[in-house]
GUKOL-430079 format. One line per 2 residues: number of its first residue (from 1); their letters; for each residue x, y, z of C-alpha. Coordinates in nm, 2 decimals, padded with zeros to 4 digits. Layout:
# residues N
NUM) A) X,Y,Z | ...
END
This chain:
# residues 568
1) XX) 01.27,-01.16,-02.69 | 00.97,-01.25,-02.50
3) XX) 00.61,-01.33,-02.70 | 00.31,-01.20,-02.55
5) XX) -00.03,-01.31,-02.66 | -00.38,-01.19,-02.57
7) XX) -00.72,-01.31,-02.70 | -01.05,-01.23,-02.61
9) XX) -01.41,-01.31,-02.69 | -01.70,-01.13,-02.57
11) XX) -02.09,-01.14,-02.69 | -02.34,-00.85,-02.54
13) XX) -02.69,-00.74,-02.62 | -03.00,-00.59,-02.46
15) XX) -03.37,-00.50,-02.48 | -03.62,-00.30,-02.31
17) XX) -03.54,-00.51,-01.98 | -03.26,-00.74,-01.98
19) XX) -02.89,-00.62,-02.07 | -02.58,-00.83,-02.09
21) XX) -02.23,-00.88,-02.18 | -02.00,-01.18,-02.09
23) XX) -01.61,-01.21,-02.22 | -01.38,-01.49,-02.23
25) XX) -01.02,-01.39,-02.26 | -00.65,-01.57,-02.27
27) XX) -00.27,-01.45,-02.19 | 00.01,-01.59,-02.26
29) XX) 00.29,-01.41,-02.18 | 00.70,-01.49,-02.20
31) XX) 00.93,-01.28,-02.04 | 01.33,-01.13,-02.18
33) XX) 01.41,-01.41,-01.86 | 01.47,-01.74,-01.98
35) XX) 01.21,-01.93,-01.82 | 00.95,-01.67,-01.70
37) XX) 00.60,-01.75,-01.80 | 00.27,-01.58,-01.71
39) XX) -00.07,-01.74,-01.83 | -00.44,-01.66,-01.73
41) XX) -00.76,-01.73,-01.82 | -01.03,-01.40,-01.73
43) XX) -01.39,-01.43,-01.77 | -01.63,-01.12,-01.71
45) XX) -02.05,-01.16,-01.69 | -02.21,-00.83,-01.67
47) XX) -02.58,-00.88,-01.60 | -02.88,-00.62,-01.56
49) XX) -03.24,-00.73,-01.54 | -03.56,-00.44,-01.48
51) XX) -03.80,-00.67,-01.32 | -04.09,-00.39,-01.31
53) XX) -04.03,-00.01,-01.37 | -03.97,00.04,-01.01
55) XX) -03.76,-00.29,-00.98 | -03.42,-00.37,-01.10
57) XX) -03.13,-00.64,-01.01 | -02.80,-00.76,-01.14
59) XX) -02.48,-00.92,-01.12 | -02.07,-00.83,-01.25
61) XX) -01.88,-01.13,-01.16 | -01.53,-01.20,-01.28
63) XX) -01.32,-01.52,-01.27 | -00.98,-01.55,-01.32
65) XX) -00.70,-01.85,-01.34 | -00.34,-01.73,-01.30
67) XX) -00.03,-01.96,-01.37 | 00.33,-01.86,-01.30
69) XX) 00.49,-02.12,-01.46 | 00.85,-02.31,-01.43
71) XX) 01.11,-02.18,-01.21 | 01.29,-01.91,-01.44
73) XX) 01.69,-01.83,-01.46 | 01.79,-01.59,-01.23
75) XX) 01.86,-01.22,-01.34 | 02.12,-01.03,-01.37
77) XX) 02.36,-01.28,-01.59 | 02.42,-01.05,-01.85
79) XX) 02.63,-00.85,-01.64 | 02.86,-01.10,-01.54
81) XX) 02.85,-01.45,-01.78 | 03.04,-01.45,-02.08
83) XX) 02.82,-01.40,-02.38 | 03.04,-01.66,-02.56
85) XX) 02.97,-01.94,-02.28 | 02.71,-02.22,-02.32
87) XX) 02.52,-02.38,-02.07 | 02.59,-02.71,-02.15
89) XX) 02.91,-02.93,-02.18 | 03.02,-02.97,-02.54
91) XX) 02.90,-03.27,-02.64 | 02.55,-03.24,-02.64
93) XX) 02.65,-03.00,-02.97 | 02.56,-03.37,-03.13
95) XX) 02.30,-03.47,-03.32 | 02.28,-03.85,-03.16
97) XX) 02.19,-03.59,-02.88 | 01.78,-03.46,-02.89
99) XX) 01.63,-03.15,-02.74 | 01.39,-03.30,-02.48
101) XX) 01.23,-02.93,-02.47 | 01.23,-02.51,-02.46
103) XX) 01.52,-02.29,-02.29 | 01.65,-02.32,-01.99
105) XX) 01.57,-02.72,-02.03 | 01.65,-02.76,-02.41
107) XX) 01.90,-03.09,-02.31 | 01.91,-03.33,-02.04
109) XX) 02.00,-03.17,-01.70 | 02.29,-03.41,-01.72
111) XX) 02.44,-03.26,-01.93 | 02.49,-02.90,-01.75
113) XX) 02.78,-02.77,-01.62 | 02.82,-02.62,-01.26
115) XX) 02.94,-02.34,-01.38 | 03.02,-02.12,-01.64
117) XX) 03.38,-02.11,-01.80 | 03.56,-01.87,-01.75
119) XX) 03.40,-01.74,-01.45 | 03.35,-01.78,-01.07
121) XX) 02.95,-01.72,-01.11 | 02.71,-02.04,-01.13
123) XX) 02.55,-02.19,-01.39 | 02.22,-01.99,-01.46
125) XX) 02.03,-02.28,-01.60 | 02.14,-02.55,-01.35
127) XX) 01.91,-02.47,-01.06 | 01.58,-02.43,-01.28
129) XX) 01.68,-02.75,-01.44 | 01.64,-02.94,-01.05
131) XX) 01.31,-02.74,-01.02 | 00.97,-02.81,-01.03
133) XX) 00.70,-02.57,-00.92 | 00.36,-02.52,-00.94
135) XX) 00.22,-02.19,-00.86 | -00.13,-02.12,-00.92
137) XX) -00.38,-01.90,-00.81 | -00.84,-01.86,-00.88
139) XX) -00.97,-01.53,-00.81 | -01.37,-01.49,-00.82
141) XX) -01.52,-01.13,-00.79 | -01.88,-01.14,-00.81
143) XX) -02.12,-00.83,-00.70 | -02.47,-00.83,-00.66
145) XX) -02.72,-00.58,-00.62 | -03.09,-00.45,-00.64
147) XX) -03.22,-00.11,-00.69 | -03.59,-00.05,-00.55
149) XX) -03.76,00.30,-00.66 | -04.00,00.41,-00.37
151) XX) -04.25,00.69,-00.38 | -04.19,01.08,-00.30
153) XX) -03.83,01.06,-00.50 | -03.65,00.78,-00.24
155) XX) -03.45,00.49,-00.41 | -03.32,00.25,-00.18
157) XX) -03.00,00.08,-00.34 | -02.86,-00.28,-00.16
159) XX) -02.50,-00.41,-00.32 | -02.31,-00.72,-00.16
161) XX) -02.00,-00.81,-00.31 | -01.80,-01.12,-00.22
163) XX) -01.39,-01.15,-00.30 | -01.27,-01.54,-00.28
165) XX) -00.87,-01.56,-00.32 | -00.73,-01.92,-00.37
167) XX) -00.34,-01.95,-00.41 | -00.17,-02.24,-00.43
169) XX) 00.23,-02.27,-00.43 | 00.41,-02.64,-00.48
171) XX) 00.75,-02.63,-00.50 | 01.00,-02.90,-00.54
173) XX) 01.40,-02.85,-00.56 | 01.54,-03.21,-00.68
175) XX) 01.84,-03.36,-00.40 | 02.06,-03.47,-00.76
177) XX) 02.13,-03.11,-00.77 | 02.50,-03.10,-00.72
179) XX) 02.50,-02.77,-00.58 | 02.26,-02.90,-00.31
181) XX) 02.29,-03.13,-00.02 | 01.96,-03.15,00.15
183) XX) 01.85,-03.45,00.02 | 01.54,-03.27,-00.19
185) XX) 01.33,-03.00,-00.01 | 00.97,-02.95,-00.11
187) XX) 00.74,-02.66,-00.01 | 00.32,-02.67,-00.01
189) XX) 00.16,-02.31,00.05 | -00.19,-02.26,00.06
191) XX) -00.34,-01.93,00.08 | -00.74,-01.86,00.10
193) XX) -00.90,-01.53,00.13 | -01.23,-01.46,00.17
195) XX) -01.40,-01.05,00.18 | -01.74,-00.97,00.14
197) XX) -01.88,-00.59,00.18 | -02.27,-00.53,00.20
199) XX) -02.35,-00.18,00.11 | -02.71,-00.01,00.14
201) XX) -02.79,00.27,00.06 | -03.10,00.56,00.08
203) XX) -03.11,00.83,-00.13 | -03.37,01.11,-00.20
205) XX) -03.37,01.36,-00.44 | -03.60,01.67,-00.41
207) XX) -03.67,01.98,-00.56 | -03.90,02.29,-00.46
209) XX) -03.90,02.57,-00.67 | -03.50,02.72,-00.66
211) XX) -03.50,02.49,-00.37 | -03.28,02.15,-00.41
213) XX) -03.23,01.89,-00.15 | -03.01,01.57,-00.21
215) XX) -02.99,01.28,00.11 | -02.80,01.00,00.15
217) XX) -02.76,00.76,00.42 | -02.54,00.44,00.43
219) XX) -02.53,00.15,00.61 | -02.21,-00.02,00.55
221) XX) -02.02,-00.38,00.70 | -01.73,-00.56,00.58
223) XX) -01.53,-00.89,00.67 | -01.17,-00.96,00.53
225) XX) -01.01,-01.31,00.58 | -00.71,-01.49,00.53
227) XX) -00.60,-01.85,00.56 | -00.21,-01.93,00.55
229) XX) -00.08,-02.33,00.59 | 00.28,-02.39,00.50
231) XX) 00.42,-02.70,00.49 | 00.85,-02.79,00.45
233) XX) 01.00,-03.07,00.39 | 01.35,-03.19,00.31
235) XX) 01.60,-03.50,00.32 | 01.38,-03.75,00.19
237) XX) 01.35,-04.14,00.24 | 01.28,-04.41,00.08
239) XX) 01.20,-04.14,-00.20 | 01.19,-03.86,-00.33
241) XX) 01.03,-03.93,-00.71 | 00.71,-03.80,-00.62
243) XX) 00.81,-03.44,-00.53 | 00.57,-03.23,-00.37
245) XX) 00.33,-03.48,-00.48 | 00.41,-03.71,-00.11
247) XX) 00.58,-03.46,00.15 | 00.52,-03.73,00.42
249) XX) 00.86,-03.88,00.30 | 01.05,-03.60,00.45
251) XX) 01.27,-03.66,00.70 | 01.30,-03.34,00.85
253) XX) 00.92,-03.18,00.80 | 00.81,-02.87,00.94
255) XX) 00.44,-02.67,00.93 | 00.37,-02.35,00.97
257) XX) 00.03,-02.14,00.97 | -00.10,-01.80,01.03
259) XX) -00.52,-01.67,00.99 | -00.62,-01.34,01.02
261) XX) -00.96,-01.17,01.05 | -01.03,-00.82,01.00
263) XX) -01.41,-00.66,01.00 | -01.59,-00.26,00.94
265) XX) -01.87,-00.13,00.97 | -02.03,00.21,00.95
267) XX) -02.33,00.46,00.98 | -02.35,00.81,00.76
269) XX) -02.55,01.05,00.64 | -02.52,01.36,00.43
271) XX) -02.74,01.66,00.34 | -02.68,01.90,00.01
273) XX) -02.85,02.18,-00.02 | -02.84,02.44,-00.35
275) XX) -03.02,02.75,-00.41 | -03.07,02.82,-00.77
277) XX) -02.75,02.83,-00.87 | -02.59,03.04,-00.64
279) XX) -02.55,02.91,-00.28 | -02.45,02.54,-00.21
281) XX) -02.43,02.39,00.14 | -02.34,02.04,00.24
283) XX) -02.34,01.84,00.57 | -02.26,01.52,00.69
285) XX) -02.17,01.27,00.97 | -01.99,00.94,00.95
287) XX) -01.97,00.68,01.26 | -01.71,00.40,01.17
289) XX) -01.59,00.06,01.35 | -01.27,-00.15,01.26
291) XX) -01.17,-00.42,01.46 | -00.80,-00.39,01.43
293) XX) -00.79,-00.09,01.70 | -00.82,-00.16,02.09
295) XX) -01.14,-00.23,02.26 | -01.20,00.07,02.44
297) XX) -01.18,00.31,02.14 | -01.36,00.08,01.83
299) XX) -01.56,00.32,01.69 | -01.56,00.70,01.60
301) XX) -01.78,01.01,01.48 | -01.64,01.21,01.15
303) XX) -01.86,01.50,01.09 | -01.81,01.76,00.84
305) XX) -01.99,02.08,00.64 | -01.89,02.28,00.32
307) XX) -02.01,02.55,00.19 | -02.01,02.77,-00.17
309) XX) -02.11,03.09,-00.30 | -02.11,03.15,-00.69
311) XX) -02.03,03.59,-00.66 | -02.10,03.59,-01.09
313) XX) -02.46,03.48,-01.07 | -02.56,03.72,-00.77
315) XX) -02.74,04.05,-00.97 | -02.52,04.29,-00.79
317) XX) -02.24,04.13,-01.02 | -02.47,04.22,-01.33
319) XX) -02.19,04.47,-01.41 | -01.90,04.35,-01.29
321) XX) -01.59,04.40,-01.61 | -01.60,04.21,-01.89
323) XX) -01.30,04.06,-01.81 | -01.41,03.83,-01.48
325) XX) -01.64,03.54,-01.65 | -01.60,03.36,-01.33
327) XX) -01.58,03.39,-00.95 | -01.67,03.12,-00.66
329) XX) -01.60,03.11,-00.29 | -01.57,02.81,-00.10
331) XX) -01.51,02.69,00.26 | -01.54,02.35,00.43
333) XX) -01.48,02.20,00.76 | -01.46,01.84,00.85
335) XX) -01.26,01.58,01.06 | -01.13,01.23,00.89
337) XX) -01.04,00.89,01.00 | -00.72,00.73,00.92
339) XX) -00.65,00.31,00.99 | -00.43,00.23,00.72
341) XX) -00.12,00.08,00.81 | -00.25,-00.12,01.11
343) XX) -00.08,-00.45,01.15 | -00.35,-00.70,01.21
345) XX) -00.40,-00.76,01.61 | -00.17,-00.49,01.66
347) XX) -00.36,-00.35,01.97 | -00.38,-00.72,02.15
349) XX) -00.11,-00.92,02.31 | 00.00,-01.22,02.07
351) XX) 00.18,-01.53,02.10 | 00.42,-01.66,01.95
353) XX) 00.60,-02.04,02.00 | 00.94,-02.14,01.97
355) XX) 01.12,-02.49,02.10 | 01.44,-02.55,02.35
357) XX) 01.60,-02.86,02.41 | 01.48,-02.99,02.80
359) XX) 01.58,-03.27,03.01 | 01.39,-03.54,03.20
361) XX) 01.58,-03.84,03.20 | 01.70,-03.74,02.85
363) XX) 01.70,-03.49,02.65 | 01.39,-03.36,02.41
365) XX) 01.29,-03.07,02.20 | 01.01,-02.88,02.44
367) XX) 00.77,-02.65,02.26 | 00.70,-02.32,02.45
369) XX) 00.47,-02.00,02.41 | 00.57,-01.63,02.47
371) XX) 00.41,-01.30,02.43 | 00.53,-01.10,02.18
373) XX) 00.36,-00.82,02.15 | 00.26,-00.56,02.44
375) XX) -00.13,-00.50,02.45 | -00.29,-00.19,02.38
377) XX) -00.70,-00.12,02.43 | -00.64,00.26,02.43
379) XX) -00.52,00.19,02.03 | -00.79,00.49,01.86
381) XX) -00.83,00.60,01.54 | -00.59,00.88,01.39
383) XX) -00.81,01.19,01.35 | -00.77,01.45,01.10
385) XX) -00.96,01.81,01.14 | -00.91,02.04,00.81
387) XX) -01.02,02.40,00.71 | -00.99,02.48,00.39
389) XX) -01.12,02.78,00.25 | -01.09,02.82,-00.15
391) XX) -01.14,03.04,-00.45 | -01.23,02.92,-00.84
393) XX) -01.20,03.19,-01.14 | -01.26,03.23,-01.50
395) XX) -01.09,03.52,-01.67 | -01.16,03.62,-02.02
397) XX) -01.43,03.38,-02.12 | -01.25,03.13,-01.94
399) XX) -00.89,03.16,-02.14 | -00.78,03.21,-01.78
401) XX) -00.92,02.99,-01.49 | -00.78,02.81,-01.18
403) XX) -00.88,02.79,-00.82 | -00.67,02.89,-00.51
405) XX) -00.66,02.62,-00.20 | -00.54,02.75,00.12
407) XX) -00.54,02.48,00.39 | -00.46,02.41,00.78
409) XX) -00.55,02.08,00.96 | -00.45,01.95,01.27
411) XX) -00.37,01.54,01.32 | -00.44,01.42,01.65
413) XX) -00.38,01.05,01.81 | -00.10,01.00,01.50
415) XX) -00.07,00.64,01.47 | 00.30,00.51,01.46
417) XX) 00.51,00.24,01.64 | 00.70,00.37,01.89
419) XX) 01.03,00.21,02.05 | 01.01,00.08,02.42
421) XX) 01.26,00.08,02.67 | 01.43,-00.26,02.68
423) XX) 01.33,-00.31,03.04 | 01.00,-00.34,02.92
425) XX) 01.08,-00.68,02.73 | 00.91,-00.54,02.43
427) XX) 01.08,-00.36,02.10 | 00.79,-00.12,02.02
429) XX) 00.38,-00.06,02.05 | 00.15,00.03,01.76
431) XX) 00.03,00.36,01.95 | -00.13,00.69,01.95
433) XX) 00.12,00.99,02.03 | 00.06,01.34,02.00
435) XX) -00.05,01.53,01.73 | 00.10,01.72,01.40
437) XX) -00.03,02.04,01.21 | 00.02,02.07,00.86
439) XX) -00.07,02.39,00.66 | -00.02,02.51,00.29
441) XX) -00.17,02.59,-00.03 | -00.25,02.50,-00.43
443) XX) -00.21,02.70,-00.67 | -00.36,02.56,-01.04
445) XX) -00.33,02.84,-01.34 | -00.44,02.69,-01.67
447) XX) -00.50,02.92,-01.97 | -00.57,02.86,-02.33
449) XX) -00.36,03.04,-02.51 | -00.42,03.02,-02.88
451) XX) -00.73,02.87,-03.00 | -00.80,02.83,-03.39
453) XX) -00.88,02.60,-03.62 | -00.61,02.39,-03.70
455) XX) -00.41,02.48,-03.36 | -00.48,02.49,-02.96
457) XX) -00.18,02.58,-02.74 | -00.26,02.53,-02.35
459) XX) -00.09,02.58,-02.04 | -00.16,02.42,-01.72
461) XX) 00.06,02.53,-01.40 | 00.02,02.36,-01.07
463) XX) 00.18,02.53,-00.77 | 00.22,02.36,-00.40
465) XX) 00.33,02.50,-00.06 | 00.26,02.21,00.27
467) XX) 00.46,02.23,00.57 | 00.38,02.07,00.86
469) XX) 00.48,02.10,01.29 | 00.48,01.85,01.53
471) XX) 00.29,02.00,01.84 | 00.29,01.73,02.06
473) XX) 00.43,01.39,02.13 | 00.28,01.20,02.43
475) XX) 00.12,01.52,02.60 | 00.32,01.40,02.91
477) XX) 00.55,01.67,03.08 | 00.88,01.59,03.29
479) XX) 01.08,01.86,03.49 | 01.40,01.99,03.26
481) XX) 01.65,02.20,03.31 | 01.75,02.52,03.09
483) XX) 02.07,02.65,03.00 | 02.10,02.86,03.31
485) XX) 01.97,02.58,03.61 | 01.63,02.66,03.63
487) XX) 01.39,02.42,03.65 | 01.09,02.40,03.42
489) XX) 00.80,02.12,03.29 | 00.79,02.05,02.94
491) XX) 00.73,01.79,02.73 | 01.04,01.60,02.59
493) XX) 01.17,01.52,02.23 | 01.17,01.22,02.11
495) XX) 01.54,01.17,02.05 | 01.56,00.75,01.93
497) XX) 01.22,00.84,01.68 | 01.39,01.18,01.56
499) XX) 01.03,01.38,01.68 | 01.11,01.71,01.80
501) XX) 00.85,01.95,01.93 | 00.82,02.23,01.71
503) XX) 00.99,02.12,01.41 | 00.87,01.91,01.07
505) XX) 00.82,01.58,01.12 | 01.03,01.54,00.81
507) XX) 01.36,01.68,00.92 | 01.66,01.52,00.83
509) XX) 01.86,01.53,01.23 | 02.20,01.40,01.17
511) XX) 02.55,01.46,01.21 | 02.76,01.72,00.99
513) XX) 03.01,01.58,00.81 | 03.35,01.79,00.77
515) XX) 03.51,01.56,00.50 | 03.69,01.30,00.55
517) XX) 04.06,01.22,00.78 | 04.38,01.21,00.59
519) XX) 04.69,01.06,00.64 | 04.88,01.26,00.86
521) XX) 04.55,01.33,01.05 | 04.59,01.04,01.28
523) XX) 04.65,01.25,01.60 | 04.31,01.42,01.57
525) XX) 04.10,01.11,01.44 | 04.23,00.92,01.75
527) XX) 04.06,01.17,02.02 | 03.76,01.07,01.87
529) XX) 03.81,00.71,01.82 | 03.86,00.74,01.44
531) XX) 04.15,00.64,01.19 | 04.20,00.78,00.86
533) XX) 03.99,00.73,00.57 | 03.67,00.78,00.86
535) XX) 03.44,01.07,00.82 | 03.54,01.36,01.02
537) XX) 03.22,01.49,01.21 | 03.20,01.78,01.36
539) XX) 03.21,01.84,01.73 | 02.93,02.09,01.76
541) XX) 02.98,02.13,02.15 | 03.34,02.12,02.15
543) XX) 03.32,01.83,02.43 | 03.53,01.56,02.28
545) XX) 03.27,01.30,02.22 | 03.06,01.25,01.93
547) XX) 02.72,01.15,02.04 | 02.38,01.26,02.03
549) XX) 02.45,01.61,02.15 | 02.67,01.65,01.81
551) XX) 02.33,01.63,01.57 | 02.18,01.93,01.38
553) XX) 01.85,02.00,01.16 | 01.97,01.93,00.82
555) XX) 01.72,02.03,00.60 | 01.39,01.81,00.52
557) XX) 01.37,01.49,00.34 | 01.05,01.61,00.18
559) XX) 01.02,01.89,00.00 | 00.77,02.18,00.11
561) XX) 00.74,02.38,-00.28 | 00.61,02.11,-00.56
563) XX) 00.54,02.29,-00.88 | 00.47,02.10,-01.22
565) XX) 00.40,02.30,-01.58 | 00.26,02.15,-01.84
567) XX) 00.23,02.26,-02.24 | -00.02,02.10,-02.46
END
């Protein structure tokens, strides 16, 4: 069994103007794996000072220390090792013998066998034993901000927060190892990250009679970067006592390093509006930058509006049965942004290096640079435009209440990596292509269904339809010919992606699978290239080849209905 230990401290307080709270805290963790350790040491410092009445700052910073420990045992050994095995040879079952510390290193390495008895699987303990590692890592968290109360019901809100990352990895395998021959290899990884996100916000917060007005505009920017140096080492001379303490004795030494740089900003502003408590209208418009997509198309406008309309607290519901408590209409229109999954520089043409052996009156190793990655500037952001029009209810006093979600969007400019011709000299591009409606609906029911005293009995039910249809791939259109000669243009499927035009992105497109060939099936299996004991697929066009023509729609490897229930 593993022991897991957690302390903390913390001391808080306030008055009229200052409030704080500041913790101290310490795990120490052991894992069921013989070896695996996790410690860390987390601060917190919560700080909130009211300058003047109109005037406020503060600070929540955290600070944390992480340690990974020694190199643990590898999994998985107590499938395969005998349980009635030891680690060790027999004679360190001797008292003239000490323990020199905790599992896996309780004796001298020497002692270790290679492997265990009985068994054609290595020793778990030996190659922890030969290990020494290091592997730390300081996270520091701090955000500041400032709220400022202005006149006419403005407050003008400025936060900055700041990420700083440091990880640091040593790792030293020992050359006496001997299951190794390298002569000891050591490993020094550094990695530094470094975000900060400024944030400032208006807002302003009005009301006139039945009349309510809420605004709020942002002005946003954000940097994200990484450091990565990696340095390898092995077959060391004179020495190699020192570890990863003096890499310069390797023989064989090799660097490596990789920084990346990522940055946002953005513009928005939105408008709610409510009318006693009946009508509710909202409005907004977001501009947004990121510097990961091509030059030409860096920014773009997201607008969107949503209305409601509360039907039970119109008069001309003053009568409606006793049974509706509750009835709301809503509708909303709007268009979102989607970057995720963007490698870094994956619209601009990257480098990468590699070495060959050259002659000039000899031979040498020759460094040399080549592009790896095929540029694109046209790289835009993936757009979303939804309509979604909506109903909440309340039935008996709210014993009965949901809401009804029905839905359609449209995804334009998807953004996926598609596969090049190999004529090109490139594998793929990080591109925009075509564009992908999805429609459905949710369905919530939740009821109370027995309400007393001593007992409540609930029921929630969630129901989900979403299916979606690819409309268009690359919007470019070829001349094709139908079934019966004629020419037409048309845009083509996407046969090594799996796209097709008109079906779910989802579908599973494969080949159908009639069992499997027997003996005594040889004849058959050898038209097709197959023995026995190979699936039999089917020939759907009756050609004699299997090949792409021979696929069919197989179903979806999502599925469209999603319902959940849940009693309480």
């Amino acid at each position: 069994t593993g022991l897991r230990q957690d302390y903390n401290v913390s001391v808080s307080g306030r008055n009229p103007n200052v409030s704080y709270y500041w913790s101290l805290g310490y795990i120490d963790n052991e894992s069921v794996q013989v070896g695996e350790k996790y410690t860390s040491l987390n601060s917190r410092l919560n700080l909130d000072v009211s300058v003047t009445d109109f005037f406020s700052m503060g600070i929540n910073a955290s600070f944390t220390y992480q340690n990974e420990g020694d190199e643990p045992i590898d999994n998985g050994g107590y499938r395969t090792a005998s349980p009635y095995d030891a680690p060790w040879e027999n004679v360190v079952f001797n008292e003239n013998i000490p323990t020199i510390g905790e599992l896996p290193n309780l004796y001298p390495r020497e002692y270790l066998k290679q492997a265990g008895a009985g068994s054609n699987r290595g020793n778990p303990f030996l190659n922890p034993a030969y290990i020494t590692r290091q592997y730390d890592r300081y996270r520091i968290f701090p955000t500041m901000y400032a709220k400022l109360t202005l006149p006419f019901g403005f407050t003008f809100t400025s936060n900055l927060t700041t990420r700083l990352d440091f990880r640091n990895r040593y790792y030293y395998e020992d050359g006496e190892n001997p299951a190794w021959g390298h002569g000891g290899l050591v490993t020094r990884r550094h990695n530094t990250g470094y975000e900060w996100q400024s944030d400032n916000i208006l807002n302003w917060n009005k009301e006139f009679g039945e009349h309510r007005f809420d605004f709020t505009g942002l002005v946003n920017a954000e940097r994200a970067q990484e450091w990565y140096t990696q340095a390898r080492g092995t077959n060391f001379s004179p020495t190699e006592a020192l570890g990863y303490h003096a890499i310069a004795f390797a023989l064989v030494p090799s660097v490596d390093s990789d920084d990346q740089a990522a940055s946002r900003n953005a513009l928005m502003g939105r408008l709610n509006y409510a009318f006693g408590t009946r009508y509710n209208l909202s409005a907004s418009v977001r501009r947004d930058g990121y510097s990961r997509f091509g030059a030409n198309h860096v920014y773009a406008t997201f607008p969107s509006v949503s209305g409601a309309w509360t039907l039970t607290n119109e008069d001309f519901m003053a009568d409606r049965p006793a049974w509706l408590t509750f009835l709301k209409l809503r509708a909303s229109w709007g268009v979102n942004g989607n970057s995720s999954g963007i490698a870094a520089y994956a619209a601009y043409a990257t480098l990468s290096d590699n070495k060959y052996l050259n002659y000039n009156n000899g031979y040498f190793v020759a460094p040399y640079l080549y592009i790896n990655r095929m540029a694109n500037p046209n790289l835009a952001w993936e757009k979303n435009q939804a309509w979604n029009y909506a109903v909440d209810y309340g039935f008996w006093d709210g014993r009965l209440r949901g809401a009804l979600d029905v839905y359609t969007s449209k995804t334009t400019d998807l953004l996926l990596d598609k596969k090049l011709p190999i004529m090109t000299g490139f594998e793929q591009i990080t591109t925009n292509v075509g564009s992908l409606k999805t429609m459905g609906f949710d369905l919530s029911i939740n009821s109370s269904n027995v309400e007393t005293a001593n007992f409540t009995w609930n029921t929630t039910l969630n129901i989900s339809y979403s299916t979606n249809e690819i409309v268009s791939l690359t919007g470019e259109k070829i001349e094709m010919i139908d079934e019966n000669g004629n020419t037409y243009m048309a845009e083509p499927n996407d046969i090594d992606n799996g796209w097709f035009i008109g079906e779910n992105k989802d579908v599973i497109w494969d080949f159908e699978i009639d069992g499997v060939y027997q003996e005594g099936d040889e004849a058959e299996a050898s038209k097709y290239g197959l023995y026995p004991g190979d699936f039999r697929y089917v020939d759907q066009n009756g050609d004699g080849v299997i090949n792409a023509e021979d696929k069919i729609f197989q179903g979806l490897t999502s599925p469209p209905w999603y319902v959940t229930c849940l009693l309480y």
